[in-house]
C-alpha positions as CSV (number, residue, x, y, z in Angstrom):
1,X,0.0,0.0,0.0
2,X,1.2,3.5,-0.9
3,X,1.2,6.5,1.7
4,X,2.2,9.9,1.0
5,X,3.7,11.7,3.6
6,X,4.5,15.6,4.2
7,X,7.9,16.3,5.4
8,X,8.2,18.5,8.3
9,X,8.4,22.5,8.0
10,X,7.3,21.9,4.5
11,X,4.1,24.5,4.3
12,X,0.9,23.1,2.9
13,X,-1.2,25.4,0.8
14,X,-4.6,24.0,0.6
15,X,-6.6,25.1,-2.9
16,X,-9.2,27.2,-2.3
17,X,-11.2,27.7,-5.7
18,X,-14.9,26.8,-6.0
19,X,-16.5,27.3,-9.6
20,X,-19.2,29.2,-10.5
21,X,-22.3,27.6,-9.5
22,X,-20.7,26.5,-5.9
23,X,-20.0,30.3,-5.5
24,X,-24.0,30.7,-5.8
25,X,-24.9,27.5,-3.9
26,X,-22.6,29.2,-0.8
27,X,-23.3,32.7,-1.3
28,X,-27.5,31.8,-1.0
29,X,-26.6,29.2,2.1
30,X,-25.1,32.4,3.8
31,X,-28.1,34.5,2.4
32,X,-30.0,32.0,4.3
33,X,-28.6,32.7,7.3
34,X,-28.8,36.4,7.3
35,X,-32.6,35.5,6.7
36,X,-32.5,33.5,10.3
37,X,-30.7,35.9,11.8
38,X,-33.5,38.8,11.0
39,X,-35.7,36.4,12.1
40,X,-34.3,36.1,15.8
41,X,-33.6,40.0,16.0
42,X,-36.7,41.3,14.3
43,X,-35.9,44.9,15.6
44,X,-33.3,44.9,12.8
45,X,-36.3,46.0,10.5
46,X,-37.3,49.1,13.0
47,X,-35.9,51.2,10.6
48,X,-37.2,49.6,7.2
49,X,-40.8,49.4,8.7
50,X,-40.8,53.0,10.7
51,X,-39.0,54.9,8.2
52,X,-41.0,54.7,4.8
53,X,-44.2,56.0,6.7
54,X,-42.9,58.6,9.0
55,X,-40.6,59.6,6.0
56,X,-43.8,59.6,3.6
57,X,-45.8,61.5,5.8
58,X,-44.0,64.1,7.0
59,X,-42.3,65.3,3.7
60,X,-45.8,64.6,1.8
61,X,-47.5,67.3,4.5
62,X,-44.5,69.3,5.1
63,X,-43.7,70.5,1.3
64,X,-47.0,69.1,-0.9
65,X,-49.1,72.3,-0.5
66,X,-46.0,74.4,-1.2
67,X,-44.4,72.7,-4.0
68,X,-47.8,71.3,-6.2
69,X,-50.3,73.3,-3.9
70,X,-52.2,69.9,-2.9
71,X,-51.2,66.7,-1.2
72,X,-52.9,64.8,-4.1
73,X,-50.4,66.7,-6.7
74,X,-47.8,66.5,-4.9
75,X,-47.9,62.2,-4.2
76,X,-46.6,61.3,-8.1
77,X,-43.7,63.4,-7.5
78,X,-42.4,62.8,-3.4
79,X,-43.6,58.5,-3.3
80,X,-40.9,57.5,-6.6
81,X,-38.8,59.8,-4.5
82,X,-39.6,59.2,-0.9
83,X,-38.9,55.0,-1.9
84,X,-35.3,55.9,-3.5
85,X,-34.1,58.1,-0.8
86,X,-35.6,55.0,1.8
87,X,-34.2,52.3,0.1
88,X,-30.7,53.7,-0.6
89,X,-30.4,54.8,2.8
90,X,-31.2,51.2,4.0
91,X,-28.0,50.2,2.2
92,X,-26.1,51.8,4.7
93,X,-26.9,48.9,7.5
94,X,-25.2,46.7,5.1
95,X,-22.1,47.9,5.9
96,X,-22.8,48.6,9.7
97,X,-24.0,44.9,10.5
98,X,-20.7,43.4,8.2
99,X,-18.5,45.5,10.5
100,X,-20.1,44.5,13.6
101,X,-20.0,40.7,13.1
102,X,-16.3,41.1,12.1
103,X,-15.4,42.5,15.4
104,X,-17.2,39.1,17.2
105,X,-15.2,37.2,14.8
106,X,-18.2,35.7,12.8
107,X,-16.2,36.6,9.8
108,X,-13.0,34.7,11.0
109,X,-14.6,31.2,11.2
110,X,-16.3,31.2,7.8
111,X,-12.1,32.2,6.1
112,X,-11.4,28.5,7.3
113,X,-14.5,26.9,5.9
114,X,-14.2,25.2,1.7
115,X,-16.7,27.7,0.9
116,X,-16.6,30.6,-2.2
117,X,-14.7,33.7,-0.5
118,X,-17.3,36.0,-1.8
119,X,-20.1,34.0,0.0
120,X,-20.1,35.4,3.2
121,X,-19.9,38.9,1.5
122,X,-22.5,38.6,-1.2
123,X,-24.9,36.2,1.4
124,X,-25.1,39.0,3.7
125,X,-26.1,41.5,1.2
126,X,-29.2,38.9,-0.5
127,X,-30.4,38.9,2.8
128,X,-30.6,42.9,2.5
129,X,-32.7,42.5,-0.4
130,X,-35.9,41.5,1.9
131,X,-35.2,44.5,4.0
132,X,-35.4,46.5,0.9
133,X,-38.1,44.8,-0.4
134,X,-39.9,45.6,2.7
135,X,-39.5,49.6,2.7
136,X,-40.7,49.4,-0.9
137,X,-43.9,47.7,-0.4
138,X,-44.2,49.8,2.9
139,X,-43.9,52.9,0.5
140,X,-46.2,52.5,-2.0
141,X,-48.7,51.3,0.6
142,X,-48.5,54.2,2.3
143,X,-48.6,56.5,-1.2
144,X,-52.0,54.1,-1.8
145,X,-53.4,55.2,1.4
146,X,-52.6,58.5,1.3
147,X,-54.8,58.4,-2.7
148,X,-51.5,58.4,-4.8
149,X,-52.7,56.1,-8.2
150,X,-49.5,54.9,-10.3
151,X,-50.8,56.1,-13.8
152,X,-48.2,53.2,-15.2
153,X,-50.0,50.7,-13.6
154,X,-48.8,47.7,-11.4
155,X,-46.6,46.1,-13.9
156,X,-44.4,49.0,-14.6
157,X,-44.7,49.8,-10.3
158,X,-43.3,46.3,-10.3
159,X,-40.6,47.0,-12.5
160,X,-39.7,50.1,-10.6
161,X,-39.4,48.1,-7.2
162,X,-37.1,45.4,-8.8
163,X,-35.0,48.5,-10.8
164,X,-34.8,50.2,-6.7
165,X,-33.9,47.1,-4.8
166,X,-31.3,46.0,-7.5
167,X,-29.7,49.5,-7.5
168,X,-29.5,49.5,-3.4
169,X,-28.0,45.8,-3.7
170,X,-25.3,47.5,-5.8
171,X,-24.7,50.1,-3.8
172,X,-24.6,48.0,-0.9
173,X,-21.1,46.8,-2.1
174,X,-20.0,50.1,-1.6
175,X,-20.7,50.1,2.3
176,X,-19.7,46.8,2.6
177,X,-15.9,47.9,1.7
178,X,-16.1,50.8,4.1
179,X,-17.4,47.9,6.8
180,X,-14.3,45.9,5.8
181,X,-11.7,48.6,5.7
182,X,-13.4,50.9,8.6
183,X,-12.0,50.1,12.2
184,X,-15.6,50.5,14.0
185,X,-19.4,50.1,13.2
186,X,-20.3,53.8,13.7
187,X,-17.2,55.0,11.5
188,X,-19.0,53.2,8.6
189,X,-21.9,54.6,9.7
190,X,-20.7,58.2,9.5
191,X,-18.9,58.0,6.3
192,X,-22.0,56.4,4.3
193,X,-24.2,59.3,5.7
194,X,-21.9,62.0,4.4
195,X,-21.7,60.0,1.2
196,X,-25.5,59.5,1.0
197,X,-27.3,62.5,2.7
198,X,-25.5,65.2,-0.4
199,X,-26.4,62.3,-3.1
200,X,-29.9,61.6,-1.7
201,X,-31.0,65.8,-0.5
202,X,-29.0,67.6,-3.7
203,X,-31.2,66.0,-6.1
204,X,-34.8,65.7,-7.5
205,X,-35.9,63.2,-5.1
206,X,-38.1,65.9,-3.2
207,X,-38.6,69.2,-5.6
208,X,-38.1,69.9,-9.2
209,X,-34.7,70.2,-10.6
210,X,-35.8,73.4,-12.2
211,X,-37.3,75.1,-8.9
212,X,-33.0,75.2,-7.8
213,X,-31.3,77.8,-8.3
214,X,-29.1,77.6,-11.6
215,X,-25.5,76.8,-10.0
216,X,-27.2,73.6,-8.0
217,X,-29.1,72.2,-11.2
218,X,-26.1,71.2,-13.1
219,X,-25.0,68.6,-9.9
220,X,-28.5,67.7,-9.5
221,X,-29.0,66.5,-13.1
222,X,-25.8,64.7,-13.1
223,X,-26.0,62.8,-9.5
224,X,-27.2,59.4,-10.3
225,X,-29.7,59.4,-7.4
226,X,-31.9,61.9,-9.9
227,X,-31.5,59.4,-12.9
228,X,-32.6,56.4,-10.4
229,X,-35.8,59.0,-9.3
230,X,-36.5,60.1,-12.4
231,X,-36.7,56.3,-13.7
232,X,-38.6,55.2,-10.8
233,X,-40.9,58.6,-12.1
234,X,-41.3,57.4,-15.7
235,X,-42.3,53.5,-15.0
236,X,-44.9,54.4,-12.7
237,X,-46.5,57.6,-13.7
238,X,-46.3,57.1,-16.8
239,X,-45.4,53.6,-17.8
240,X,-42.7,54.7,-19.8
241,X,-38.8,53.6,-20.3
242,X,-36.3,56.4,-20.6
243,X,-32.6,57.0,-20.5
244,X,-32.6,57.3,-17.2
245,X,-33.8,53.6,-16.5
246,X,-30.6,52.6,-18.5
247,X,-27.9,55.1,-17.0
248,X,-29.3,53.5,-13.7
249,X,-28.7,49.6,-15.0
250,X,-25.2,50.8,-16.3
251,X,-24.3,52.4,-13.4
252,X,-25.4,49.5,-10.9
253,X,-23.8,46.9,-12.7
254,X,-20.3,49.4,-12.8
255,X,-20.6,49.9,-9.2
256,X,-20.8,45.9,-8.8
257,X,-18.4,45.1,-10.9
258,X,-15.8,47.5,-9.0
259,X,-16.4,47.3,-5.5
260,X,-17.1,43.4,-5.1
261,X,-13.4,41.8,-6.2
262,X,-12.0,44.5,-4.2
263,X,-14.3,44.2,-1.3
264,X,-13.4,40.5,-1.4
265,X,-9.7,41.0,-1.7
266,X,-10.1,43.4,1.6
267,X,-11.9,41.1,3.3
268,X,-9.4,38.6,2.6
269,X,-6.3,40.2,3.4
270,X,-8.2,40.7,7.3
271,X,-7.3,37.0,7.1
């Protein structure tokens, strides 16, 4: 009988590549988890449940009479709105939650399992999608109640949820390097708020572009937030596809395509 033996001091690098389809299989077993772990701390969706109605609410009665002169004129404009400046703001736990289980050390034990290295990351931010999906349906509800019709009808409102959610899954990558690089949970906090609040305020998520004054239109009509509202604006309005709906795509899939092999590679190098 042969036997193979391993001289001593001689390192052993064990392979660590998974293909393709056992990157997915891993990456929705982890996604799994995250789903189980929202279950046993249900306060994690406070914010995704409490925010789209207080948010819809108060801006709707705040600036409707001022901006359209009615609440009812006003709704078509502040919901596509109100739902992109909720959703992309929900991003930010992402990033928050990644950092927090890497300080217990969650993160440690899953480097020494034969799993895809970009399960853990990408599992963590499926799970997000049902938080997202939840301030979505919370916001239209809430647009429904308050007599806001989608002239587009529900497949195009449909279309404009999936186009929402898939842009904050993208962006979610983002926050997910500053959880990997950043030293503490509320230092990934901070930095996605001064990245978001300027993106999410400065554009036409709330008034017009043309009601600003000329030197704040031209960043306002190129911040992508606008395109992603303005989108959201045409499907369900109007139940029409414009440029916008594709600068959106292209810009997700950019933002995806950067940040997620070098979120990886940071997350590896922790190792």
């Amino acid at each position: 009988m042969n036997t193979t033996s391993i001289k001593p001091g001689v390192e052993r690098k064990l392979k660590n590549h998974t293909g393709f389809g056992q990157s997915v299989r891993n990456s929705f077993t982890m996604a799994y988890r995250g789903l189980l772990k929202i279950r046993r701390t249900p306060e994690q969706l406070f914010d995704v449940t409490l925010q789209p109605i207080i948010f819809t609410l108060m801006f709707t009665y705040i600036f409707g009479g001022a901006i359209s002169g009615d609440v009812l004129s006003y709704l078509p404009l502040i919901i596509p709105g109100i739902l992109v400046q909720t959703v992309i703001t929900t991003s930010v736990v992402t990033g928050v939650q990644l950092r927090e289980d890497m300080d217990k050390g969650v993160f440690d034990r899953f480097k020494s399992l034969p799993i895809a290295r970009i399960a853990p990351l990408a599992g963590a931010l499926l799970a997000d999608t049902i938080r997202y999906t939840i301030a979505t349906v919370l916001t239209f509800t809430m647009g429904y109640i308050m007599g806001y019709r989608p002239a587009g009808g529900l497949g195009h409102v449909a279309i404009a949820a999936v186009l929402v959610i898939f842009c904050a899954w993208s962006i979610s990558w983002i926050f997910a390097f500053f959880g990997v690089i950043a030293r503490t949970a509320s230092s990934v906090q901070g930095i996605s708020m001064i990245v978001l609040f300027p993106l999410t305020f400065l554009s036409n998520a709330f008034v017009p572009a043309d009601t600003l004054p000329n030197w704040l239109q031209w960043f306002v009509k190129f911040n992508p937030i606008s395109h992603l509202v303005t989108a959201v604006r045409d499907l369900t309005n109007s139940g029409t596809v414009g440029w916008d709906l594709a600068i959106s795509l292209i810009g997700a899939v950019v933002i995806v395509a950067i940040f997620a092999p070098i979120t990886v590679r940071a997350y590896m190098r922790k190792a």
